[in-house]
C-alpha positions as a printed NumPy array, in Angstrom:
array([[  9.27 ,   2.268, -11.586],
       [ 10.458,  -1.058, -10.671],
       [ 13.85 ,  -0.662, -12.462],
       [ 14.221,   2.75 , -10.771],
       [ 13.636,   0.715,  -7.081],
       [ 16.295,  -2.225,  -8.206],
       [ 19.119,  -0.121,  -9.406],
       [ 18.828,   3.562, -10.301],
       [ 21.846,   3.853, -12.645],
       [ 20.739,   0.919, -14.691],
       [ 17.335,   2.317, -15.212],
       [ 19.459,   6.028, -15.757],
       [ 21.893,   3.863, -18.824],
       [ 17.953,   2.466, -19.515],
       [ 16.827,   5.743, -20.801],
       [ 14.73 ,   6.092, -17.716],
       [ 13.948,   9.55 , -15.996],
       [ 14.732,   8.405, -12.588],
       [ 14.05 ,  11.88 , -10.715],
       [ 10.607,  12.045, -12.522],
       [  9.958,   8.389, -11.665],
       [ 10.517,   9.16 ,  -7.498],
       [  8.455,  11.97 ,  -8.177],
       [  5.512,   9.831,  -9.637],
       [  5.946,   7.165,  -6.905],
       [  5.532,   9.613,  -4.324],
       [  2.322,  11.54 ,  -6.024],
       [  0.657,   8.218,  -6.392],
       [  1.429,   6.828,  -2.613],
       [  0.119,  10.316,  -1.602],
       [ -3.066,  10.025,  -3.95 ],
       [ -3.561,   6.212,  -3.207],
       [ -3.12 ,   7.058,   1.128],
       [ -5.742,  10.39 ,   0.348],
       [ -8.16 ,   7.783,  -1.352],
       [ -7.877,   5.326,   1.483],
       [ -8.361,   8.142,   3.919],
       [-11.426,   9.639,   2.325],
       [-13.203,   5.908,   1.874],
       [-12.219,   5.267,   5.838],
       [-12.996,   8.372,   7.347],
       [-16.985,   7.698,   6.912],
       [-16.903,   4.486,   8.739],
       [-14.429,   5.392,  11.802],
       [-14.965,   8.443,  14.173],
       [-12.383,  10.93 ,  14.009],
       [ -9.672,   9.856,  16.88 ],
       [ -5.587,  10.577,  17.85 ],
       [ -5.03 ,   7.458,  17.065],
       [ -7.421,   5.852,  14.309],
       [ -4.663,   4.965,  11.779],
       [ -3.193,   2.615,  14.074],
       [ -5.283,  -0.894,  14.38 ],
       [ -5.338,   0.226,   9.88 ],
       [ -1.949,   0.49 ,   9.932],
       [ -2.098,  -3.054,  11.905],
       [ -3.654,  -4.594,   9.476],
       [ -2.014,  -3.422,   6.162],
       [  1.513,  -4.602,   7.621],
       [ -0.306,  -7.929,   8.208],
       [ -1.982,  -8.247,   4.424],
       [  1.939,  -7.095,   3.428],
       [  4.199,  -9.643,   5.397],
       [  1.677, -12.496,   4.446],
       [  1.236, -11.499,   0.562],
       [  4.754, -10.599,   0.33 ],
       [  6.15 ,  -7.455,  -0.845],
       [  7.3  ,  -7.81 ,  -3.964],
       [  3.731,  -9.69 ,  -5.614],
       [  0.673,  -7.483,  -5.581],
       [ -1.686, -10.396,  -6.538],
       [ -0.845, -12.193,  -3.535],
       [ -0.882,  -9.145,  -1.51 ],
       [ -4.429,  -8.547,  -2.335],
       [ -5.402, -12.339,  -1.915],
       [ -4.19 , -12.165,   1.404],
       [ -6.073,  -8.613,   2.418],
       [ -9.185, -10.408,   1.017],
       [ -8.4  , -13.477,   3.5  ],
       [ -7.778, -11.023,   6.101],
       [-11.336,  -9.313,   5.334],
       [-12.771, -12.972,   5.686],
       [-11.319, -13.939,   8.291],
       [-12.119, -10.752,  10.134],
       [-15.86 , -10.901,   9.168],
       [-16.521, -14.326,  10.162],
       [-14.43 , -14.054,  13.317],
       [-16.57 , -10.919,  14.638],
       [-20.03 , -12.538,  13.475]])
């Protein structure tokens, strides 16, 4: 998937599906967003504009893990989460 993303005809010369691989990345955002949606939607009241102060805060957890590193992505969400629990308490 990550070839695919850096340079499609390399990962195509690779032996690669790349159509198949866009396809996968798409299903999986879509599953991962429907996953996130159905653990938030408990918590939060239903409202126009509920995605927004979320949407906030994952754009936050992504600029200060970086894009490209997962591990430090999460660290920083979990910082976030501190950060945010302390500061409201």
């Amino acid at each position: 998937m990550r070839a695919c993303a850096a340079n499609r005809n390399s990962a195509r010369l690779c032996g690669i599906n790349v159509r198949r691989m866009v396809t996968l990345s798409f299903m999986l955002s879509a599953g991962i967003g429907a996953l996130a949606g159905c653990v938030i939607s408990p918590l939060t009241q239903t409202q126009y504009n509920m995605g927004a102060s979320l949407a906030i805060k994952g754009f936050t957890v992504a600029v200060l893990g970086g894009l490209g590193n997962s591990m430090a992505a999460v660290a920083a969400g979990l910082l976030l989460g501190l950060l945010e629990a302390f500061s409201i308490s």
